[in-house]
C-alpha positions in Angstrom: 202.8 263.6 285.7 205.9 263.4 283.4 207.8 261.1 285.7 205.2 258.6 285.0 206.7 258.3 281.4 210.5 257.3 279.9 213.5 259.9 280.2 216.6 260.4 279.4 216.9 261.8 283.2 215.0 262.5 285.9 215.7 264.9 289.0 215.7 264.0 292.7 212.0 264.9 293.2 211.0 262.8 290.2 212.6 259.9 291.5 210.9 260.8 295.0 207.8 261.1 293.2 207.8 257.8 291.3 208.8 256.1 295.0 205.7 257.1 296.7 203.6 256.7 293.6 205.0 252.7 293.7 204.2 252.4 297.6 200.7 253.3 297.6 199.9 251.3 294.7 201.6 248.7 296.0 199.4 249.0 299.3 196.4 249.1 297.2 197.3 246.0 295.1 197.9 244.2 298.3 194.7 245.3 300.0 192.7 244.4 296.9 194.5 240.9 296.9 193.6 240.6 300.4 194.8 239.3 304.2 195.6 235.5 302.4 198.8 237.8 300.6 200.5 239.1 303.3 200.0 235.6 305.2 202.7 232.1 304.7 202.9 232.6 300.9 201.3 229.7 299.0 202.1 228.7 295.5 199.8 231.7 293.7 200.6 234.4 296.8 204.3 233.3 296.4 204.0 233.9 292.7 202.6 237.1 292.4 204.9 238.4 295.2 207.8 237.7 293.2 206.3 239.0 290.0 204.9 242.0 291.3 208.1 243.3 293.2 210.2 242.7 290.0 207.8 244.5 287.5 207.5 248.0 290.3 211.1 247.3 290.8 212.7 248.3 287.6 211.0 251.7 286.8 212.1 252.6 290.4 215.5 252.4 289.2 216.2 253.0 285.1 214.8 256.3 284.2 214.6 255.2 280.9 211.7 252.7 281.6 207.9 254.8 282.4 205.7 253.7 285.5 202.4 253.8 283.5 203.2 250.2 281.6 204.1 248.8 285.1 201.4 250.0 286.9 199.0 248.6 284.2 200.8 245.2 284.0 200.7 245.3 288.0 196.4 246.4 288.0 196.0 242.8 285.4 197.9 240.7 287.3 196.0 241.6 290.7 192.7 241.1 288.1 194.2 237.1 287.1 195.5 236.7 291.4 191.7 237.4 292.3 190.7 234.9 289.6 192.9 232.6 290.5 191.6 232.6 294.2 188.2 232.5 293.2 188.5 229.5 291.1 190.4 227.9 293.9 187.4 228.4 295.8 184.4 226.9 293.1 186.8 224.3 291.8 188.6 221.9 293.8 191.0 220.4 291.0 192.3 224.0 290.4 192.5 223.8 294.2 194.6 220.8 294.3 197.0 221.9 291.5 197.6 225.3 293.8 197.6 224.3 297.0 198.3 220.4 297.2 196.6 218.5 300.1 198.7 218.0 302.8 201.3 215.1 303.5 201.8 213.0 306.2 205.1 213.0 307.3 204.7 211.1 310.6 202.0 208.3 311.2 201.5 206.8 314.5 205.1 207.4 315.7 206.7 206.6 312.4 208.6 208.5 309.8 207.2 208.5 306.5 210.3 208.7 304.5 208.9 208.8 301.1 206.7 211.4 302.0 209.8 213.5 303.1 211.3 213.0 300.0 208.2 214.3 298.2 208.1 217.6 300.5 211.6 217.9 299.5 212.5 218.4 303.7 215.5 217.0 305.0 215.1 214.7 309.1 216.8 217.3 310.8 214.1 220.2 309.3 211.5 218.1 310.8 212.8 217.3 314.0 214.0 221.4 314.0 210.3 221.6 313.8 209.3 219.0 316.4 211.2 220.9 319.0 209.7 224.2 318.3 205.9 222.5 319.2 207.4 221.4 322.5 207.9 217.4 321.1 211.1 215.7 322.0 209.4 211.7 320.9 209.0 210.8 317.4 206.6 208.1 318.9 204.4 210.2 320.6 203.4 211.6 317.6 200.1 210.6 316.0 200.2 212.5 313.1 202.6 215.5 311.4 201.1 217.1 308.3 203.4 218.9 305.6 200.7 221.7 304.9 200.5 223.3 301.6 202.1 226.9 303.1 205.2 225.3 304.5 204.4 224.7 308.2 204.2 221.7 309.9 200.7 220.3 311.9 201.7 217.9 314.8 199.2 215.6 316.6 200.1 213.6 319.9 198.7 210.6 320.9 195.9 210.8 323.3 197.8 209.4 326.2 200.3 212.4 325.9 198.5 215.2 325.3 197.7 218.1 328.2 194.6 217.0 329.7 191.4 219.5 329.6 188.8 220.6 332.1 186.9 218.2 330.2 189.3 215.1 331.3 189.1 216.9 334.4 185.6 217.2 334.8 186.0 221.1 336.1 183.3 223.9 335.6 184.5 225.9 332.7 184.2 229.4 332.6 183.0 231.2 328.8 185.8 232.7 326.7 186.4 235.9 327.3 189.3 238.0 325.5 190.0 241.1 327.7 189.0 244.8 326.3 192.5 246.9 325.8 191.4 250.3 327.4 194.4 251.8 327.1 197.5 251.8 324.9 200.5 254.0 325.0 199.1 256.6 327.4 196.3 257.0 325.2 192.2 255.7 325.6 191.0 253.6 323.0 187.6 254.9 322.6 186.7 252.2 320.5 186.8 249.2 323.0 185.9 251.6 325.9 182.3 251.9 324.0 182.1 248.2 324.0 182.4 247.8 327.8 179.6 249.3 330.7 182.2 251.2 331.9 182.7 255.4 331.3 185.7 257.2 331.2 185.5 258.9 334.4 185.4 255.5 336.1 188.4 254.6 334.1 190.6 257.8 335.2 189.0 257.5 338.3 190.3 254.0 338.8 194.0 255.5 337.7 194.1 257.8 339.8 192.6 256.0 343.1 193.2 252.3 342.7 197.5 252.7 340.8 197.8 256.6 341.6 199.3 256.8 337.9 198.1 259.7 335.2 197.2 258.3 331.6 200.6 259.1 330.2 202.4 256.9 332.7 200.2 253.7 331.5 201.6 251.7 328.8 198.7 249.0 328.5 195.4 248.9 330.8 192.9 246.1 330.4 189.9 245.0 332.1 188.4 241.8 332.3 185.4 239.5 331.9 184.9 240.7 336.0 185.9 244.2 335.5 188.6 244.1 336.8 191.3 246.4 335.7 194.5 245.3 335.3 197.4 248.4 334.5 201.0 247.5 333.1 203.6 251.1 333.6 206.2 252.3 331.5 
């Protein structure tokens, strides 16, 4: 464990060594901070990301500075980042000072221009943004929201938004996500146990129904119906 510590030098599979060492910890540190990290960094993920890759950074590159103090600096700063989320939770002021509520930046059909000052965003970022939800009318919008992780929420007015099966007054059918059988020429076992069907029936239906072997299927899946749909190399 001596490439843990400070050196004058250390050789190729020391360095190698301290590498892997800093990935997996870094893994774990990430799965112990949870999915919210690896998400649109907020103020406290967007804090700890920067901290965290410039304390692992530096042993990973001077010999002369040892892993251990990192790696402990790294474990109490995950410690204070679960903290932090947990008080954000219980206490809404903490909350607040984090992850400010969201501003409007549009209001039925009209730009809020303080507000855009305050989110520090420029017209053209917003409009950049409009187009990417499909919006080419400020005035159809009914609201926009500058959310706390950077992204933009747009609301149209009723009179120009896609019209349901509700509006239309059409039967809907439940939700139903479709079971991925198959994936890369290989069965996923996993999903096949949540579905009535068996594995011979699957091959079966390959070799029958599409007259294609396992290996030539990139992605099979099957349907609320049972029905099985098969995408090829």
């Amino acid at each position: 464990m001596d490439f843990l510590h400070s050196q004058e030098s250390l050789t190729a599979f020391q360095w190698i060594l301290r590498a892997i060492v800093a990935f997996f910890f870094l893994l774990f540190a990430t799965k112990v901070m949870g999915q919210r990290s690896i998400s649109q960094l907020r103020l406290l993920d967007f804090a700890m990301a920067i901290t965290l890759g410039n304390i692992i950074a530096h042993p990973l590159s001077d010999e002369g500075l040892g892993m251990k103090g990192s790696m402990i600096t790294m474990a109490v700063l995950v410690f204070l980042y679960l903290i932090g989320v947990y008080l954000s939770l219980k206490w809404i002021s903490f909350r607040h000072f984090i992850d400010a509520p969201p501003i409007a930046l549009i209001k039925n059909g009209e730009i809020i221009n303080n507000n855009l000052r305050k989110a520090r965003i420029s017209v053209d970022f917003l409009l950049s943004e409009l187009r990417k939800e499909k919006i080419e009318e400020i005035q159809n919008v009914a609201l926009a929201l500058w959310e706390p992780d950077g992204s933009i929420s747009c609301f149209l007015n009723t009179q120009y938004q896609a019209p349901t099966r509700a509006d239309l007054k059409l039967q809907p059918e439940p939700f139903f996500l479709p079971k991925i059988l198959i994936k890369e020429g290989k069965i996923d076992y996993h999903e096949l146990d949540q579905t009535t069907i068996t594995e011979d029936w699957l091959t079966d239906q390959l070799t029958s129904t599409y007259q294609v072997d396992l290996k030539d299927v990139l992605l099979a899946t099957i349907d609320q119906h049972n029905k099985l749909h098969v995408f090829l190399y």
